[in-house]
N, CA, C and O of each residue as an XYZ file, in Angstrom:
900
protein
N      31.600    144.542    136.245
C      31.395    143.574    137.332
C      31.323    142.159    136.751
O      30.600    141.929    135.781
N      31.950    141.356    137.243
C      32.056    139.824    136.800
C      30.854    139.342    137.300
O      30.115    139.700    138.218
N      30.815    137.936    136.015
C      29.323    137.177    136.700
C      29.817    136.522    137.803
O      28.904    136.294    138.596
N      31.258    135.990    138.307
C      31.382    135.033    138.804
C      31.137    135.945    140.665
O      30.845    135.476    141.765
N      31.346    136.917    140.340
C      31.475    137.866    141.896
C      29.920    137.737    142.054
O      29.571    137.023    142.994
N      28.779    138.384    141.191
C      27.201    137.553    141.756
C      26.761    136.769    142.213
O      26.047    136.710    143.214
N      27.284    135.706    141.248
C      26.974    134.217    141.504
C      27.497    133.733    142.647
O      27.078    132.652    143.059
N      28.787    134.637    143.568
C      28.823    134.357    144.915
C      27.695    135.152    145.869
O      27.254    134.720    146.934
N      27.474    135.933    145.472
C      26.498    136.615    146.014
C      24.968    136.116    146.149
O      24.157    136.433    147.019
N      24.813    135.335    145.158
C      23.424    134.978    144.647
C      23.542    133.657    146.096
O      22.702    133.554    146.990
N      24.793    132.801    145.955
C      24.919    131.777    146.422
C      25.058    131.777    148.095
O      24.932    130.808    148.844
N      25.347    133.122    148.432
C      25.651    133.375    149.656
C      24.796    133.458    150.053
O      24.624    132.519    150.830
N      23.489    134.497    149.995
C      22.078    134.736    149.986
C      21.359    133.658    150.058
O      20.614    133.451    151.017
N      21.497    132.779    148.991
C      20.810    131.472    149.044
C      20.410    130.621    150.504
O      19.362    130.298    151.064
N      22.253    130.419    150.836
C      22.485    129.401    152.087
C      21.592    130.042    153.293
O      20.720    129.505    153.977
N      22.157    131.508    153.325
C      21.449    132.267    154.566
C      20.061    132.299    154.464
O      19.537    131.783    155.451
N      19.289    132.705    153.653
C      17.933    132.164    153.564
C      17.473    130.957    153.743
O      16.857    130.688    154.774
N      17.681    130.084    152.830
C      17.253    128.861    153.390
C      18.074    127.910    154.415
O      17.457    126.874    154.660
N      19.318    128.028    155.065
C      19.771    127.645    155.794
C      19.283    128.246    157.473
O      18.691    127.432    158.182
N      19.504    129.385    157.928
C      18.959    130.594    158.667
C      17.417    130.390    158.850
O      16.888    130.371    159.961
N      16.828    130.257    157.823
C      15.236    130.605    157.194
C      14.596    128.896    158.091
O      13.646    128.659    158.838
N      15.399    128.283    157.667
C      14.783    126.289    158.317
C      14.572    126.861    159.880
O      13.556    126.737    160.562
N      15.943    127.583    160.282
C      16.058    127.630    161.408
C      15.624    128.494    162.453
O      15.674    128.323    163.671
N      15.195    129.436    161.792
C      14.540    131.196    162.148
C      12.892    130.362    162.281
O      12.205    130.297    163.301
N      12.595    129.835    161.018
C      10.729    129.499    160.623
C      10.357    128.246    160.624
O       9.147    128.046    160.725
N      11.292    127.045    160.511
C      11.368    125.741    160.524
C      11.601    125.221    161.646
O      10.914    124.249    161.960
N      12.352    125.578    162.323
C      13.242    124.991    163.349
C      12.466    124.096    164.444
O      12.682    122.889    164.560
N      11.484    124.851    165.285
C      10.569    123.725    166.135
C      10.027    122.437    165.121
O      10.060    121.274    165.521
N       9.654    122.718    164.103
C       9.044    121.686    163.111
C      10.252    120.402    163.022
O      10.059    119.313    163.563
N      11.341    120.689    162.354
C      12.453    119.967    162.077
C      13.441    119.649    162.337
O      14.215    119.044    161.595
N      13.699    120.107    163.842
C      14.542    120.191    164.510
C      16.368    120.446    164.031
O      16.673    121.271    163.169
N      17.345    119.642    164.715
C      18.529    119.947    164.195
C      18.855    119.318    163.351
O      19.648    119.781    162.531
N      18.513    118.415    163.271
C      18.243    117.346    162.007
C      18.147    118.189    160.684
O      19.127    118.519    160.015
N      17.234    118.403    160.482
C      15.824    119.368    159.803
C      17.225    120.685    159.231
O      17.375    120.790    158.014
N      17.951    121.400    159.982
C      17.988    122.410    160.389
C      19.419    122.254    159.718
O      19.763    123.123    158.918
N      20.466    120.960    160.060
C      21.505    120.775    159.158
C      21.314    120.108    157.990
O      22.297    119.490    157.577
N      20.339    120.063    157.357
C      19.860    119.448    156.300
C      19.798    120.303    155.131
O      20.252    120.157    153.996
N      18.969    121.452    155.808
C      18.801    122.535    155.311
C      20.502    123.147    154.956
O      20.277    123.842    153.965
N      21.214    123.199    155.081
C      22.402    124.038    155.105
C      23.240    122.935    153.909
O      23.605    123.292    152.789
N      23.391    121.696    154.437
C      23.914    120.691    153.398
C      23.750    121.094    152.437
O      24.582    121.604    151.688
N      21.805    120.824    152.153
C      21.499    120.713    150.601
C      21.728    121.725    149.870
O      22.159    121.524    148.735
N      21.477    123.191    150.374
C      21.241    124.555    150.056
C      22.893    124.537    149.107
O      23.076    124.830    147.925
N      24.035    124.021    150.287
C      25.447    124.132    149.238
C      25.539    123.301    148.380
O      26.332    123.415    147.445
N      24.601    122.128    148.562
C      24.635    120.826    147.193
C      23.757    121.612    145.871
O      23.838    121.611    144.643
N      23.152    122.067    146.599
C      22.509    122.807    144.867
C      22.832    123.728    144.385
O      22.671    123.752    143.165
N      23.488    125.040    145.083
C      24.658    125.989    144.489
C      25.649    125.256    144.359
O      26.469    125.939    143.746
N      26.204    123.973    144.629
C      27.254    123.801    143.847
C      26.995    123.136    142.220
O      27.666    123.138    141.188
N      26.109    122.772    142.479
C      25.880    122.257    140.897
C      25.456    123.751    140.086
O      26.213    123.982    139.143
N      24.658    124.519    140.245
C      23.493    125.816    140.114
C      24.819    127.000    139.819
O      24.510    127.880    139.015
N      25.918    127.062    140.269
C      26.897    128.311    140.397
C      28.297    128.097    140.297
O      29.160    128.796    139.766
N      28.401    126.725    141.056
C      29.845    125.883    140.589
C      30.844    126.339    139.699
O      31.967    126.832    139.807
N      29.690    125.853    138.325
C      30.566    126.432    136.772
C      31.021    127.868    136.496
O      31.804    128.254    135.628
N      30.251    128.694    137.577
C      30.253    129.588    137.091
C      31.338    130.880    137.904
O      31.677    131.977    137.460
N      31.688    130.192    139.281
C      32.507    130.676    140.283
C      33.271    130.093    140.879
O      34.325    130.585    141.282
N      32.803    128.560    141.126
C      33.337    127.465    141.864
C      32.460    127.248    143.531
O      32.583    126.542    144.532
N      31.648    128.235    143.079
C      30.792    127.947    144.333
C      31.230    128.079    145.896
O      30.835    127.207    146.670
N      31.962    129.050    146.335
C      33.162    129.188    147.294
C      31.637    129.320    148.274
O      31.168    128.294    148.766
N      31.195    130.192    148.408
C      29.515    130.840    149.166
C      30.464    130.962    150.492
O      29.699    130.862    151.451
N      31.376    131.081    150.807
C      31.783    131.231    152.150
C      33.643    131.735    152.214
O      34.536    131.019    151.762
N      33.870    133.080    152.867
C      35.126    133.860    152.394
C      36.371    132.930    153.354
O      37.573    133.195    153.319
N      35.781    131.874    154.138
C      36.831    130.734    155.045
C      37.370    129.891    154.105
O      38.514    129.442    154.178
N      36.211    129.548    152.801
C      36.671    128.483    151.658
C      37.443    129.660    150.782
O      38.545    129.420    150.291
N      36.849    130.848    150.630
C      38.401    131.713    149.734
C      39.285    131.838    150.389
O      40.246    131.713    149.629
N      39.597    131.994    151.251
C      40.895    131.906    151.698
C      41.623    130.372    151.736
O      42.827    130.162    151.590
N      40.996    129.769    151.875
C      41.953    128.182    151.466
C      42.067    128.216    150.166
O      43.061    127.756    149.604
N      41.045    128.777    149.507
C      41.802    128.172    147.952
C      42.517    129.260    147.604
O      43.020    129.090    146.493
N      42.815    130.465    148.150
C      44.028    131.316    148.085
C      45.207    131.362    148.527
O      46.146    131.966    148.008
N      45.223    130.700    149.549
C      46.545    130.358    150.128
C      46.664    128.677    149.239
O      47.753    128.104    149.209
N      45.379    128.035    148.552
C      45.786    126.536    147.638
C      46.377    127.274    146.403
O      46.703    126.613    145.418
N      46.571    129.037    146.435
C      47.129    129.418    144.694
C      45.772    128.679    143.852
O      46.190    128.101    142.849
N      44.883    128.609    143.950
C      43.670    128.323    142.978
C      43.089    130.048    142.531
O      42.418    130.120    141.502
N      43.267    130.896    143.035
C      42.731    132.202    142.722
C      43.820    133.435    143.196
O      44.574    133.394    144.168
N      43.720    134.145    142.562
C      44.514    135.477    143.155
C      44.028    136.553    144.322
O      42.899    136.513    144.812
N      44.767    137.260    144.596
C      44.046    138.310    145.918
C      43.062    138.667    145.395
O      42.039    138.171    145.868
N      42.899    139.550    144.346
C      42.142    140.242    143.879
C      41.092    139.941    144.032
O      40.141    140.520    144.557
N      41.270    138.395    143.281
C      39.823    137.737    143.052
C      38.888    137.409    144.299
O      37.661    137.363    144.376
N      40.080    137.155    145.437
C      39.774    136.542    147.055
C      39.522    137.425    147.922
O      39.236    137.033    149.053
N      39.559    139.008    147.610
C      39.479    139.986    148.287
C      37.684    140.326    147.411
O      36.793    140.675    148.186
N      37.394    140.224    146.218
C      36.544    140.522    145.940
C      35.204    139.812    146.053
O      34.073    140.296    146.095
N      35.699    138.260    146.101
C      34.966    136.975    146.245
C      34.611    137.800    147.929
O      33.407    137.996    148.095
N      35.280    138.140    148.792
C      34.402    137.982    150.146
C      34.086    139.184    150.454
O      33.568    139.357    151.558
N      34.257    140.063    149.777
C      32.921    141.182    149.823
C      31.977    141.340    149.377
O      31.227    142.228    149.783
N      31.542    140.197    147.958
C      30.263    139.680    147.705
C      29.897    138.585    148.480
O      28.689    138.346    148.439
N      30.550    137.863    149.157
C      29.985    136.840    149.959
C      29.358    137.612    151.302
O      28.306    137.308    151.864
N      30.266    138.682    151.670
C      29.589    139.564    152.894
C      28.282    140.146    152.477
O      27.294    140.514    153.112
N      28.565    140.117    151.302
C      27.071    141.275    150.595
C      25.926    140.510    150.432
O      24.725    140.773    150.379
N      26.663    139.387    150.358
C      24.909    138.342    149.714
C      25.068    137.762    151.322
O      23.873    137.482    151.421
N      25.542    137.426    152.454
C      25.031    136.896    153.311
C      23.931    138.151    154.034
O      22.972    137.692    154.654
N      24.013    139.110    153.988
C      23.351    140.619    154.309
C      22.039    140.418    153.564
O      21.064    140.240    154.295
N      21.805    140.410    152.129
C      21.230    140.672    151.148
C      20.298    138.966    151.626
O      19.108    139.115    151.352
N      20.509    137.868    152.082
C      20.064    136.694    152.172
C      18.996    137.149    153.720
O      17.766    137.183    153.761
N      19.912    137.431    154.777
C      19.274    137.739    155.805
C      18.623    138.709    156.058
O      17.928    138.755    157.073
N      18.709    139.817    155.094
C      17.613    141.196    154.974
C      16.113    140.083    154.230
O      14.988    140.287    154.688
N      16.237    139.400    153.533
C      14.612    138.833    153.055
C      14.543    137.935    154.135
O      13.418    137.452    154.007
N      15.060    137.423    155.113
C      14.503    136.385    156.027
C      14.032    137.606    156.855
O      12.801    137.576    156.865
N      14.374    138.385    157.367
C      14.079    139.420    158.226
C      12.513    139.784    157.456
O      11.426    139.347    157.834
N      12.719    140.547    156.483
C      11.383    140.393    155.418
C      10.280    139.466    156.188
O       9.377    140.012    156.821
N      10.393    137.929    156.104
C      10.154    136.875    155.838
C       9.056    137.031    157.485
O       7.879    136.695    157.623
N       9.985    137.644    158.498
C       9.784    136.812    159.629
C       9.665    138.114    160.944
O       9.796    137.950    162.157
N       9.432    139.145    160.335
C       9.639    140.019    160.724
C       7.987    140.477    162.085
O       7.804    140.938    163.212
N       7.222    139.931    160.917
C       5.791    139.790    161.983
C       5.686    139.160    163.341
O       5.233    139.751    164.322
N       6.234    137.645    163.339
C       6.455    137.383    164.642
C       8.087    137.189    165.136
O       8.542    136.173    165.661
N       8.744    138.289    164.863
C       9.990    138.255    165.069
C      10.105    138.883    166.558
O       9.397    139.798    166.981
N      11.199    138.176    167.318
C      11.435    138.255    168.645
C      12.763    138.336    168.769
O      13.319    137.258    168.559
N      13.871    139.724    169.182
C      15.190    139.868    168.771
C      15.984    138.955    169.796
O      17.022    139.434    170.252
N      15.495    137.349    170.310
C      16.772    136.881    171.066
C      17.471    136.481    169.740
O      17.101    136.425    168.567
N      19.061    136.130    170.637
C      20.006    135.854    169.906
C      20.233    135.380    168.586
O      20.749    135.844    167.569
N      19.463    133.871    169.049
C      19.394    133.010    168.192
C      18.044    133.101    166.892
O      18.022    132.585    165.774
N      17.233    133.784    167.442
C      15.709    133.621    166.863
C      16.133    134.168    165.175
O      15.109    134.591    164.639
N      17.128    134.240    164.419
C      16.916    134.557    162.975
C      18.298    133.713    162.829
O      19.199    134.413    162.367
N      18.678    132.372    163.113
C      19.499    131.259    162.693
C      20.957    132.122    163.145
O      21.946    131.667    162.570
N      21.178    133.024    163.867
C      22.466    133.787    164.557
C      22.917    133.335    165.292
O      22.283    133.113    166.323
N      24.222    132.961    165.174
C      25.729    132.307    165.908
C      25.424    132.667    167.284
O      24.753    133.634    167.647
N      26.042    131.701    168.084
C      26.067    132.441    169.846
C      27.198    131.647    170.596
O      27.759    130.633    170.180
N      27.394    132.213    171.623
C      27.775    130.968    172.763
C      27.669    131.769    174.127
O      27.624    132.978    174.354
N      27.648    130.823    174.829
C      27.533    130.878    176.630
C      26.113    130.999    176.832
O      25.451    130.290    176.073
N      25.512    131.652    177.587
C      24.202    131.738    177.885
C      23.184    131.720    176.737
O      22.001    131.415    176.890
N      23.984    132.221    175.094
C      22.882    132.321    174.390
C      22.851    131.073    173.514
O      22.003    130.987    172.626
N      23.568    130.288    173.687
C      24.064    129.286    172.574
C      22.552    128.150    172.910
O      21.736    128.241    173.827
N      22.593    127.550    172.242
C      21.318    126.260    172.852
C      22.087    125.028    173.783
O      21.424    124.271    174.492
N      23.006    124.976    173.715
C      23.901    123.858    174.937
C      24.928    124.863    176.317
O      25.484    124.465    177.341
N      24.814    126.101    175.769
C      25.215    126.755    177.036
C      26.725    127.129    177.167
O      27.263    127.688    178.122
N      27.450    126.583    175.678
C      28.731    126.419    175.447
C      29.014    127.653    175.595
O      28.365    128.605    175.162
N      30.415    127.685    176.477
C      31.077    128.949    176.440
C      32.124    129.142    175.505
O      32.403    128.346    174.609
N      32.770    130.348    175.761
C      33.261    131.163    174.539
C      34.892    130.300    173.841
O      35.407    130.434    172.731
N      35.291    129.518    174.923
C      36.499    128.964    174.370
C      35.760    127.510    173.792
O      36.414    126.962    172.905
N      34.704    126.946    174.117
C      34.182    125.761    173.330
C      33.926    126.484    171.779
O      34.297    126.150    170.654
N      33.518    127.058    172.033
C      32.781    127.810    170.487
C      33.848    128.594    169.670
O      33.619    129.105    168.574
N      34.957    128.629    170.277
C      35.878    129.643    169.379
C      37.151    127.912    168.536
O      37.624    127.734    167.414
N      37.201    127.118    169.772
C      37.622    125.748    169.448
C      36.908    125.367    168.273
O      37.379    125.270    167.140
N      35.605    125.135    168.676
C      34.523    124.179    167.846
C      34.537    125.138    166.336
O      34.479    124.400    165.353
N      34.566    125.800    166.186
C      34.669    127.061    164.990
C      35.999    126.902    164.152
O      36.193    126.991    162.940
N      36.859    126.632    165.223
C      38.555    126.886    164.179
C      38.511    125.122    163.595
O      38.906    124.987    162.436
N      38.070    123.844    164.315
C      38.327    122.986    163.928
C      37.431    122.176    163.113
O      37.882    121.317    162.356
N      35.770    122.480    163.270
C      35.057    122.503    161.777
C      35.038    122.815    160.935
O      34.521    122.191    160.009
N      35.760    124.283    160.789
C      35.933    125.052    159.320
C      36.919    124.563    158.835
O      36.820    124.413    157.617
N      38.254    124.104    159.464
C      39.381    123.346    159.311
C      39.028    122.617    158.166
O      39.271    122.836    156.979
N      38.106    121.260    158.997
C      37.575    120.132    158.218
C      37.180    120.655    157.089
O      37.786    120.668    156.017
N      36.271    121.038    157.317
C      35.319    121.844    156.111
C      35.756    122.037    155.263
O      35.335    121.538    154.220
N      37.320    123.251    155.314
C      37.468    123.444    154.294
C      38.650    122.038    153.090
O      38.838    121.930    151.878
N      39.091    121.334    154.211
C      40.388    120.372    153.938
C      39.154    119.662    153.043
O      39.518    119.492    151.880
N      37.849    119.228    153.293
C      37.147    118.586    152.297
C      37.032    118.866    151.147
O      37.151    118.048    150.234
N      36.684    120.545    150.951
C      36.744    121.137    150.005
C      37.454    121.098    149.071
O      37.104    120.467    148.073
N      38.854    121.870    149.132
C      39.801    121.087    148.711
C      40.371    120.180    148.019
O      40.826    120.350    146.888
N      40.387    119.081    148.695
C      40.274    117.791    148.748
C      39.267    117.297    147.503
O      39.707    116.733    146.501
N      38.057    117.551    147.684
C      37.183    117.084    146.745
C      37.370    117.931    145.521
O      36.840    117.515    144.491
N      37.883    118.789    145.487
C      37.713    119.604    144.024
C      38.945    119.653    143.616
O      39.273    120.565    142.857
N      39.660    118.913    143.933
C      41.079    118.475    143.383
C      41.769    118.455    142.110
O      40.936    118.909    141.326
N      42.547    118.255    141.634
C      43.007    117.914    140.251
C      42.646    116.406    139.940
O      42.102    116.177    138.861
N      42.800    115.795    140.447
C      42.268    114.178    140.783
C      41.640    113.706    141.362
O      41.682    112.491    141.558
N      40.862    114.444    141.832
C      39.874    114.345    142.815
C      38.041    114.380    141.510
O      37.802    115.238    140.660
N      37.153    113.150    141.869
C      36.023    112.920    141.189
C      35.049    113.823    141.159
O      34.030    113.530    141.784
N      35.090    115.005    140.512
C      34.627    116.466    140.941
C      33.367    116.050    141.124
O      32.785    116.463    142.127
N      32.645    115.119    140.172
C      30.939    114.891    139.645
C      30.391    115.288    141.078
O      29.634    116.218    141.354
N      30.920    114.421    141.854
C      30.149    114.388    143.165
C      30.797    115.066    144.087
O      30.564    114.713    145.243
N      31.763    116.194    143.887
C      32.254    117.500    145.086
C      31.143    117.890    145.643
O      30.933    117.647    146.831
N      30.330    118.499    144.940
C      29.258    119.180    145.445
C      28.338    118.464    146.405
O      27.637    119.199    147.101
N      28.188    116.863    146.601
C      27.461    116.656    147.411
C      28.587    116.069    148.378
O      28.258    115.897    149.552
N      29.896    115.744    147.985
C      30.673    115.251    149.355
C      30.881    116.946    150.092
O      31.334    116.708    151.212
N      30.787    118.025    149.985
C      31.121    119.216    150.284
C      29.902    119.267    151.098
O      29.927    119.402    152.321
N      28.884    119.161    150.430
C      26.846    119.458    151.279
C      26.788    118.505    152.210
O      25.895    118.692    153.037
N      27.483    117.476    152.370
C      27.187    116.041    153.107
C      28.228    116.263    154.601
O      28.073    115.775    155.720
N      29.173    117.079    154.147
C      30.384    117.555    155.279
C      29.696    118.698    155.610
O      30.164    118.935    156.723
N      28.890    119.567    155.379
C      28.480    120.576    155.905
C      27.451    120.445    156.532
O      27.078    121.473    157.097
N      26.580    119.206    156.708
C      25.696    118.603    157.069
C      25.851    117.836    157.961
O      24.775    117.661    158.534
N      26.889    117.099    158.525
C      27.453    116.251    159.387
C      27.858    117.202    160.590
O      27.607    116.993    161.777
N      28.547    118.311    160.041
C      29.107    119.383    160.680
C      28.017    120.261    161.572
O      27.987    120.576    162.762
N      27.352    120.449    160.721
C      25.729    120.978    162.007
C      24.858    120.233    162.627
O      23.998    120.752    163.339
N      24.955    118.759    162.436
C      24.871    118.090    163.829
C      25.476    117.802    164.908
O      24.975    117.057    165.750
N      26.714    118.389    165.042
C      27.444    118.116    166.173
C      27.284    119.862    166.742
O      26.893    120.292    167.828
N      27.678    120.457    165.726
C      27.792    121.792    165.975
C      26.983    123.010    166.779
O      27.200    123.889    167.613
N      25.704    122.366    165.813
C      24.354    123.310    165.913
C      24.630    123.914    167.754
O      24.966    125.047    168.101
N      24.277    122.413    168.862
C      24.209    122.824    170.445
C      25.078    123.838    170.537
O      24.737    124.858    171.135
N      26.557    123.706    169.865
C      27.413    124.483    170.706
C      27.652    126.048    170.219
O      28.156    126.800    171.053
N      27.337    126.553    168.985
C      27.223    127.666    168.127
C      26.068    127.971    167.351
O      25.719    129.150    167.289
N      25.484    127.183    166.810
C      24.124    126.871    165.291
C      24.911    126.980    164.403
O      24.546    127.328    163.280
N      26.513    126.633    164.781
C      27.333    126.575    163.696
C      27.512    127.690    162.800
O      26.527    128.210    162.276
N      28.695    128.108    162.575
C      28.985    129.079    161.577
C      29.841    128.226    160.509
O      29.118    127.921    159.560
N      30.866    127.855    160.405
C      32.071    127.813    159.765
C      32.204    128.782    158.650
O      32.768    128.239    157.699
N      31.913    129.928    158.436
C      31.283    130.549    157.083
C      30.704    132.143    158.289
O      29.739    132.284    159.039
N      32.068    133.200    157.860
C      31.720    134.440    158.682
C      30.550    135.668    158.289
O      30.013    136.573    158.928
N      30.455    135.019    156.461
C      29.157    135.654    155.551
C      28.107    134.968    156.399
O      27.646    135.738    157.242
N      27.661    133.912    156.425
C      26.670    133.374    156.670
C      26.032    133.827    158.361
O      24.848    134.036    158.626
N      26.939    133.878    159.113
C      26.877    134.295    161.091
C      26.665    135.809    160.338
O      25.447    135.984    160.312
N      27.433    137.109    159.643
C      27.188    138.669    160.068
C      26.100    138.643    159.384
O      25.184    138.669    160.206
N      25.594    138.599    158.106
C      24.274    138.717    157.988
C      22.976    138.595    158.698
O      22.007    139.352    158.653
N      23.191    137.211    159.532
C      21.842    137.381    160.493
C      21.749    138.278    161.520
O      20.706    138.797    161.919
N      23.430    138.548    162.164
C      23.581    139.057    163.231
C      22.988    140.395    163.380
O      22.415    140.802    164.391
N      23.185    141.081    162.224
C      22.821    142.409    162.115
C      21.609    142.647    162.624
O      21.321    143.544    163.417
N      20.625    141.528    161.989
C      19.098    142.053    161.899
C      18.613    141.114    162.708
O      17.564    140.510    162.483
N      19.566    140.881    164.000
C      19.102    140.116    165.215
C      19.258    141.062    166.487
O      18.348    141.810    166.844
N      20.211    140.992    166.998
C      20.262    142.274    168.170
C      21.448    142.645    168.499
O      22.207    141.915    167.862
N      22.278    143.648    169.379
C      23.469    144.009    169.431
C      24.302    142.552    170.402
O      25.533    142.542    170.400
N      23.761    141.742    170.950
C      24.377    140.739    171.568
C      25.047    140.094    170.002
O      26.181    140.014    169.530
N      23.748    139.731    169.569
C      24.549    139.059    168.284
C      25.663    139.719    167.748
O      26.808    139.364    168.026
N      25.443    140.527    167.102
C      26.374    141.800    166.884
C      27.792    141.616    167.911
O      28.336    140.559    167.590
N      28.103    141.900    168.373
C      28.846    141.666    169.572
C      29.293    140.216    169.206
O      30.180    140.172    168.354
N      28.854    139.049    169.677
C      29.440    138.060    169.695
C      29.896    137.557    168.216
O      30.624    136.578    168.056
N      29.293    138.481    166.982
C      30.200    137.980    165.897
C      31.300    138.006    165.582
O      31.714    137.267    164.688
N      32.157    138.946    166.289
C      33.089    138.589    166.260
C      34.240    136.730    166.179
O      34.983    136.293    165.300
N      33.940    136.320    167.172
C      34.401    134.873    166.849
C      33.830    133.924    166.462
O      33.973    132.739    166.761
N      32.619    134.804    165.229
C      32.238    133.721    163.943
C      32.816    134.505    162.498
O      32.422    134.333    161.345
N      33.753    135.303    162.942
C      34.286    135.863    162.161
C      35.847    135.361    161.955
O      36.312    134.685    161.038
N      36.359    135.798    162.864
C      37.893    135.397    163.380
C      38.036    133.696    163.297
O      38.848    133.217    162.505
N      37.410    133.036    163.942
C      37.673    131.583    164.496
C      37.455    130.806    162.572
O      38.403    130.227    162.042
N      36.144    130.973    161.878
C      36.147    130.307    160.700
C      37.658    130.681    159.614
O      38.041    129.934    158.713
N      38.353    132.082    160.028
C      39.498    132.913    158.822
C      40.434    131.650    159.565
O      41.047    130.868    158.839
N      40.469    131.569    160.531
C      41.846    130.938    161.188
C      42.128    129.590    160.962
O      43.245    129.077    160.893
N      40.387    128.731    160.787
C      40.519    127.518    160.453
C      40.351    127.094    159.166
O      40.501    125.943    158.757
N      39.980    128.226    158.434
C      40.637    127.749    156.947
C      41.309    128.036    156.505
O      41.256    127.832    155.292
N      42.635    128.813    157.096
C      43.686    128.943    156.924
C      44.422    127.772    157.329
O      45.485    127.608    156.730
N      44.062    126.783    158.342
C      44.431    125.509    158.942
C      43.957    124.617    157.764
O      44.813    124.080    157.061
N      42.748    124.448    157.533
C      42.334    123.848    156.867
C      43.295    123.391    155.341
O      43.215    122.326    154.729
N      44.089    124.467    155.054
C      44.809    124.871    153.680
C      45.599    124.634    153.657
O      46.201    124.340    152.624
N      46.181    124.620    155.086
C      47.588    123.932    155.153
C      47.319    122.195    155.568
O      48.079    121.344    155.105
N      46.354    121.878    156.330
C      46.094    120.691    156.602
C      46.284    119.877    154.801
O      47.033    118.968    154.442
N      45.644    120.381    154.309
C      45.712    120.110    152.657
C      47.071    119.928    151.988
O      47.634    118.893    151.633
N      47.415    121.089    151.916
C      49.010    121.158    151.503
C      49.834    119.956    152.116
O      50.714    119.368    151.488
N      49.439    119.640    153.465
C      50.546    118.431    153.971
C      49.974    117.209    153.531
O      50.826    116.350    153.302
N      49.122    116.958    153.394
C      48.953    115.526    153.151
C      48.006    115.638    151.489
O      47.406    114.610    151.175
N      47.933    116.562    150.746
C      48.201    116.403    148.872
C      49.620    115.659    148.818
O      50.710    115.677    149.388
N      48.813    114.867    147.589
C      50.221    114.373    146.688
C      50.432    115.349    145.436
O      49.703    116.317    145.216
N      51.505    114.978    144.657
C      51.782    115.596    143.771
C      51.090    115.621    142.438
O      51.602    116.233    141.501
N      49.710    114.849    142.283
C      48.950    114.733    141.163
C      47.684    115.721    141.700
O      46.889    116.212    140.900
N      47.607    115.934    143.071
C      46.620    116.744    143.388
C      46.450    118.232    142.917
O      45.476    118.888    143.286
């Protein structure tokens, strides 16, 4: 087993805990603010913390852009997101741990994806399947983008945490934001069968937009990129 397949795992776990965890145990305290802050920083410090050691993908929407960018092979991109599935599981089994005493199975109550009646703005299923394909898009075109061949890597990791952070303030009302399908099935599980159920298009909608995302890249890289 490679270190670099853990270290997605370790990193996946990470986000969902303390990203999920702000929002599951934090959330009245710190609101959405508070709540995309939490998710930013969590990828600003696995990217410095795991970076070297994997590239810090923590999300199988960013392997697939840098697989279709030819930065990694199937193998590696097929294996990268079954440890990312494993550590978003393995992240949201200790928040469950965590929170389990005054745990209450609505939707949202363990940082779990939603839309329409369960979402916090009420967004229905074509806002949230939209809002999903065209943040992860971004998301991942930053990515990308910042970890470039010419691109000033020093600071990827926080232009990457700072876009993922921007991204769950707009987001949070209409989903609690996924862009990242590890990060939404892990909570979902150990939330209730609605969740369950509606993960589906925090599954589908993030594969589709970083597949957009990859090509968004491809068209507008230059040739030193």
């Amino acid at each position: 087993m490679q270190k670099k397949y853990l270290a997605e795992l370790l990193g996946t776990a990470f986000l969902v805990l303390i990203g999920c965890g702000a929002a599951a145990i934090a959330g009245a305290y710190v609101g959405v603010l508070g709540i995309a802050f939490a998710f930013g920083i969590a990828v600003v410090v696995m990217a410095y913390a795991i970076g070297p050691i994997s590239g810090c993908h923590i999300n199988p929407a960013i392997t697939l852009g840098a697989y279709l960018d030819k930065r990694i092979s199937k193998v590696e991109a097929l294996n990268y997101v079954v440890y990312q599935f494993a550590g978003g599981i393995l992240g949201a089994f200790v928040l469950y741990v965590l929170v389990s005493n005054g745990f209450t199975r609505e939707v949202m109550s363990m940082g779990a994806n939603a839309y329409g009646a369960h979402s916090l703005g009420n967004y229905g299923i074509f806002a949230a399947f939209t809002a999903e394909v065209i943040f992860t898009a971004l998301f991942v075109f930053v990515v990308l983008a910042a970890t470039a061949k010419n691109a000033n890597t020093k600071f990827a990791g926080l232009a990457i945490g700072l876009a993922l952070f921007i991204i769950h303030i707009v987001c949070i009302p209409i989903t609690g934001t996924s862009v990242n399908p590890a990060r939404s099935f892990g909570p979902a599980l150990f939330t209730s069968i609605e969740a369950i159920w509606q993960s589906w298009l925090f599954i589908v909608a993030p594969f589709i937009g970083g597949a957009a995302g990859a090509f968004l890249w491809k068209f507008l890289r230059t040739e030193q990129s």
